[in-house]
N, C-alpha and C positions, 0 to 999 in steps of 0.2 A: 175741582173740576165739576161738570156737571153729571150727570146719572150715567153714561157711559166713557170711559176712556179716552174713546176715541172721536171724541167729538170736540170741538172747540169748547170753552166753559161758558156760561150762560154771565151776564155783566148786572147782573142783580145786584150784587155784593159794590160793584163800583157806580151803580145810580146810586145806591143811597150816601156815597160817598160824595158823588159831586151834591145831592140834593142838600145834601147834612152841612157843607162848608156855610158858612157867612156870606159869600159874595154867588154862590150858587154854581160854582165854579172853579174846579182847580189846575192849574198847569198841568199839561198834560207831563211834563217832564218832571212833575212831583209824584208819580204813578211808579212804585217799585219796580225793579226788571220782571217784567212776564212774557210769555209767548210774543212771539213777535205779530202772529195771525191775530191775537186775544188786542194784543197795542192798537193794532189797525181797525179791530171793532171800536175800540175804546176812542180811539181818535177819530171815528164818524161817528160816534155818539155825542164826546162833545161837539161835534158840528151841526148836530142835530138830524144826521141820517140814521137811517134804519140800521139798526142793528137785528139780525134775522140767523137761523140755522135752517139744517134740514132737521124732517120731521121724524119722528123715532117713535116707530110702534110699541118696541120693547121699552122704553122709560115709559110711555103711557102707560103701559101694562104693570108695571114696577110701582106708579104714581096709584093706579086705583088700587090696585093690591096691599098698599100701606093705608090709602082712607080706610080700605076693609077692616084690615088688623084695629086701626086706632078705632073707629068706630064700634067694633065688638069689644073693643078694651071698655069705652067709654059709657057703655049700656050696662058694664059691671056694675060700676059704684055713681054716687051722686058725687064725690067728691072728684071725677075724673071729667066735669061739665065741663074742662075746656080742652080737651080733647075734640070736643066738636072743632073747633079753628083750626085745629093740625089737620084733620081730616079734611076740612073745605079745602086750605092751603094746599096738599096732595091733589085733590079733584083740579082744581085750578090748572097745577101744575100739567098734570095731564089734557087736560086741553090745550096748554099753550104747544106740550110735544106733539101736537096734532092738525094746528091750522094750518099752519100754511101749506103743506101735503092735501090735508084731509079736512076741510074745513065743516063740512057735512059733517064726519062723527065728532070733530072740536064741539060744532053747534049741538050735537044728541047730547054730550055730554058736560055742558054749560047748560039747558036746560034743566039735567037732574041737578045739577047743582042746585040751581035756583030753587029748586023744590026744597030742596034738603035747607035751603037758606032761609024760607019762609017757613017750614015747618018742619024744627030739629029731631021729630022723631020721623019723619017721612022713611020709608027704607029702599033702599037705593039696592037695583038688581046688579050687583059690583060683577058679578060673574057674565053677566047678557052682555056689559060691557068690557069688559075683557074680550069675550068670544067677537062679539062685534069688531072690535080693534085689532083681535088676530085676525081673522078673514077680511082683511080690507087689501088692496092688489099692494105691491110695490112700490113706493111714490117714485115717479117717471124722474129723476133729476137733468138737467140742461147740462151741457159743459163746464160754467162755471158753480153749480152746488152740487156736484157728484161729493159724496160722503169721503 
């Protein structure tokens, strides 16, 4: 599942899956039993619709909270130099639990990334953006994406 419970799981694991096949493509009825909500992403993904959640302060906050950790792991020793990629992969991750709500601090914080990406010692205020991402309102949801 993805970083909370209660959220639908993220279809990461099944892109690479259809990317990885030979034909670029696999029946969707070769797809293990899963959620039936999870099916219904997966079958407008292969159809080439948007596959989308709602936005999750708290996995953002989870996501920078782990670049932190890995990052201070990885300023220990020279031998932990790919530790940096776990920690981009984290930042990332946290932006993605943050567009479509919050597209504004998605973009603040794909910016730091980008620093950190061009210059791996750059240091990233992981804390300014935590506090920014908790003080951000409620994301308003529609009818159809209430959590």
């Amino acid at each position: 599942m993805g970083c909370c419970g209660d959220k639908v799981p993220k279809v990461h694991s099944l892109q690479a899956v259809v990317v990885n096949t030979p034909q670029n493509l696999i029946p969707v009825t070769s797809v293990p039993p899963i959620n039936p909500e999870l099916r219904l992403q997966f079958e407008a993904f292969i159809r080439g619709g948007e596959v989308t959640r709602p936005s999750c302060k708290n996995c953002a906050c989870k996501h920078l909270s782990q670049a932190r950790a890995i990052i201070s792991e990885k300023q220990k020793a020279p031998e932990y130099r790919h530790y940096y990629w776990f920690a981009m992969g984290h930042i990332a991750e946290a932006e993605d639990e943050l567009v479509r709500s919050y597209p504004q601090m998605a973009a603040v914080i794909r910016a730091e990334r980008l620093k950190l990406e061009h210059d791996p010692n750059y240091l990233i205020s992981f804390e300014s953006l935590v506090d920014a991402v908790t003080s951000l309102p409620d994301a308003q949801f529609g009818p159809a994406e209430k959590k």
